[in-house]
OpenMM code with the backbone's topology and positions (N, CA, C; nanometers):
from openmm import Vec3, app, unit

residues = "UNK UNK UNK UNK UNK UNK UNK UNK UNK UNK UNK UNK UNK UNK UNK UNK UNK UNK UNK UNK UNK UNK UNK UNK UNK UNK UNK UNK UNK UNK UNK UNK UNK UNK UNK UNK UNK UNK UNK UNK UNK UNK UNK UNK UNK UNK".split()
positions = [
    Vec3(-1.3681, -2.9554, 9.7046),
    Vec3(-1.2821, -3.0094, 9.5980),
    Vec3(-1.1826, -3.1085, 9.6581),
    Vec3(-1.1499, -3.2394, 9.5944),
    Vec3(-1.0789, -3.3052, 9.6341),
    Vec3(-0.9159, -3.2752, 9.6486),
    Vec3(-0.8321, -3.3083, 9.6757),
    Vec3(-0.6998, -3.2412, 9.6692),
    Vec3(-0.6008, -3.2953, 9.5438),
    Vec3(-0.7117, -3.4699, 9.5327),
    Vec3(-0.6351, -3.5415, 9.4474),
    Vec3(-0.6574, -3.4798, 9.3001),
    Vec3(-0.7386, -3.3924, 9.2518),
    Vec3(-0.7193, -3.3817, 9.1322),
    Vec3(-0.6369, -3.3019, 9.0940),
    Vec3(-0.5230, -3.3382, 8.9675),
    Vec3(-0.4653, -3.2136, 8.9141),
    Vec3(-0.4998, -3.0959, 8.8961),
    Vec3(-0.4336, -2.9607, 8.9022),
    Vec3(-0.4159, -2.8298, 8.9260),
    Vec3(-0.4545, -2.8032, 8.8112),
    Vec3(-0.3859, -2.8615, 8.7053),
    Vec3(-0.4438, -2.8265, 8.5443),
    Vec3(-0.5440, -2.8560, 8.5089),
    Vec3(-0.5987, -2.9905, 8.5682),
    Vec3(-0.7562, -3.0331, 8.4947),
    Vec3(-0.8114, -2.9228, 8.6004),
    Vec3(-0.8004, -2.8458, 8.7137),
    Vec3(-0.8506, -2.8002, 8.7731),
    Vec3(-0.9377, -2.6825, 8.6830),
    Vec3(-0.7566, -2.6084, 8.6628),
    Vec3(-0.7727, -2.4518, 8.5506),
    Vec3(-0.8364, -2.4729, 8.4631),
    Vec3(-0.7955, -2.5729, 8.4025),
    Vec3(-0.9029, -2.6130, 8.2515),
    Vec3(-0.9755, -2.5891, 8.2649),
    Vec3(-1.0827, -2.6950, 8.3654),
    Vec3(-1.2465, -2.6970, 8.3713),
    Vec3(-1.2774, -2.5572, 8.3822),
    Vec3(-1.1814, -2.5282, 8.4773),
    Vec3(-1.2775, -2.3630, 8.4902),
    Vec3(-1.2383, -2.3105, 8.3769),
    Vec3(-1.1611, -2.2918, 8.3307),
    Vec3(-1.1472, -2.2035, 8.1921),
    Vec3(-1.2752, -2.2323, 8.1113),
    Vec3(-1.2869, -2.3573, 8.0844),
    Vec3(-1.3898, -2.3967, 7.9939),
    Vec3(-1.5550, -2.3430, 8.0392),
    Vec3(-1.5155, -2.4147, 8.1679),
    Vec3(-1.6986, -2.3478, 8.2111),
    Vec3(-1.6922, -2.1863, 8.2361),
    Vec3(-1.5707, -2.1155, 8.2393),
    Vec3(-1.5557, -1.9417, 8.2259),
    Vec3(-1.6389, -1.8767, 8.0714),
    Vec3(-1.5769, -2.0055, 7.9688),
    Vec3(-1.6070, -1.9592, 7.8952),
    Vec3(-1.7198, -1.9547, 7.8159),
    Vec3(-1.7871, -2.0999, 7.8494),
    Vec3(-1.9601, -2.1345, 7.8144),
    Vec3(-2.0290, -2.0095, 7.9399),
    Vec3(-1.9730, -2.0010, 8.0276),
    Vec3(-2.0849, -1.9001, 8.1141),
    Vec3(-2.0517, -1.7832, 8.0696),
    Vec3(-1.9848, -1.7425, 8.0370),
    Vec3(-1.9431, -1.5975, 7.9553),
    Vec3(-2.0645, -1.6194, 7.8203),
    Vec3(-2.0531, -1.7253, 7.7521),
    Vec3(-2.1187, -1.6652, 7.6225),
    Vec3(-2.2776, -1.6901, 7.6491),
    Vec3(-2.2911, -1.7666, 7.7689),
    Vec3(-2.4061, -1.7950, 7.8114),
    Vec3(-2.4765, -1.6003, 7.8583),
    Vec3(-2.3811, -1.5626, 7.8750),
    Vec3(-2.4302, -1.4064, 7.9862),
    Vec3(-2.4674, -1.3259, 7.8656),
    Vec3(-2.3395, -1.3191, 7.7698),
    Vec3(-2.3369, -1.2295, 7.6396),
    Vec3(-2.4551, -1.2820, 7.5779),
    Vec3(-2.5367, -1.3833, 7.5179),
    Vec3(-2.6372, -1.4413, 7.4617),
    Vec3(-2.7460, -1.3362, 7.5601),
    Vec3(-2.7316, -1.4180, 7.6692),
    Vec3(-2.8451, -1.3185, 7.7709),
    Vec3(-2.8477, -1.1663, 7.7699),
    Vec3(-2.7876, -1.1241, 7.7763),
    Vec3(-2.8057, -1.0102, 7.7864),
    Vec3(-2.8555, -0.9148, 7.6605),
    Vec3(-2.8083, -0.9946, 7.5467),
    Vec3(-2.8202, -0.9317, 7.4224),
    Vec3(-2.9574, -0.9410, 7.3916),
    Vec3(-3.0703, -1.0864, 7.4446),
    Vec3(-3.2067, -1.1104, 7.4256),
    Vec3(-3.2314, -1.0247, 7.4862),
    Vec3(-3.2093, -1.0087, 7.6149),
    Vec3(-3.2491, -0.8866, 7.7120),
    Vec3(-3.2845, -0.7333, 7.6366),
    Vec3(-3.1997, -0.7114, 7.5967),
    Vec3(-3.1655, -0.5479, 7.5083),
    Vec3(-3.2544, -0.5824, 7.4341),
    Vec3(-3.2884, -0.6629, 7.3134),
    Vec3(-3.3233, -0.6656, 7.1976),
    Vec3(-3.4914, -0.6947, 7.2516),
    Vec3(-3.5295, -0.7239, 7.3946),
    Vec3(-3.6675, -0.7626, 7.4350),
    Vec3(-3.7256, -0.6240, 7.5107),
    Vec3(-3.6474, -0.5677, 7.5874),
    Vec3(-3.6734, -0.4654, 7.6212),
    Vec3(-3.6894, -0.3312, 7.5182),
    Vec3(-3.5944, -0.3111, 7.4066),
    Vec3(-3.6307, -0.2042, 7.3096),
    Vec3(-3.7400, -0.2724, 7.2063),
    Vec3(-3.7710, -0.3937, 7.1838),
    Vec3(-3.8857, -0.4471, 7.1145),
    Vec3(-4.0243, -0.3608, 7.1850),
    Vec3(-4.0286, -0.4253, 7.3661),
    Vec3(-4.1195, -0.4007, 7.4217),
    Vec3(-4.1754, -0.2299, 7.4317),
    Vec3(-4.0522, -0.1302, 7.4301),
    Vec3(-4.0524, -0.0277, 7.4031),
    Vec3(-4.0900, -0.0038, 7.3306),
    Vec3(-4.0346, 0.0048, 7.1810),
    Vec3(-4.0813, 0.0625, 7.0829),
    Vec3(-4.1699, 0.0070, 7.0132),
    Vec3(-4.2531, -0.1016, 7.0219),
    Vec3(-4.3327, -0.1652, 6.9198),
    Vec3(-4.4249, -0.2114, 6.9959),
    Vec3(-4.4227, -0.2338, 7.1713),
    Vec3(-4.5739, -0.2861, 7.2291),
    Vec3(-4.6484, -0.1140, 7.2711),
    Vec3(-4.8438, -0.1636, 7.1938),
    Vec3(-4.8966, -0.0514, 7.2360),
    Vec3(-4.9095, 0.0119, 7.3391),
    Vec3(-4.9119, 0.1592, 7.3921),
    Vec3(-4.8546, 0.1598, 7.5522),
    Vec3(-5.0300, 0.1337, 7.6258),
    Vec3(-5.0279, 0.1234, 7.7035),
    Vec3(-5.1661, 0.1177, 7.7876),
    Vec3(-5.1550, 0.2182, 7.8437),
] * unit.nanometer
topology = app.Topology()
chain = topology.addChain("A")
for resn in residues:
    res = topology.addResidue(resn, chain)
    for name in ("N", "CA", "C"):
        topology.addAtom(name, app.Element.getBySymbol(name[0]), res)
């Protein structure tokens, strides 16, 4: 990281990309759950 950029645009960015990767995880994880009890309960077992 350069030194020249402000401290605040610093926090920002990360705040911002905290918060797209947060809903990015919550999205994921929720397909996750909802693919795994699909695969459970509704694929025929072999």
């Amino acid at each position: 990281m350069s030194e020249k950029t402000p401290r605040a645009d610093v926090l920002k960015a990360g705040e911002t990309a905290g918060r797209i990767q947060k809903g990015n995880v919550v999205s994921r994880a929720v397909r996750a759950v909802l693919d795994s009890s699909y695969n459970t309960y509704f694929m025929p077992r072999m």
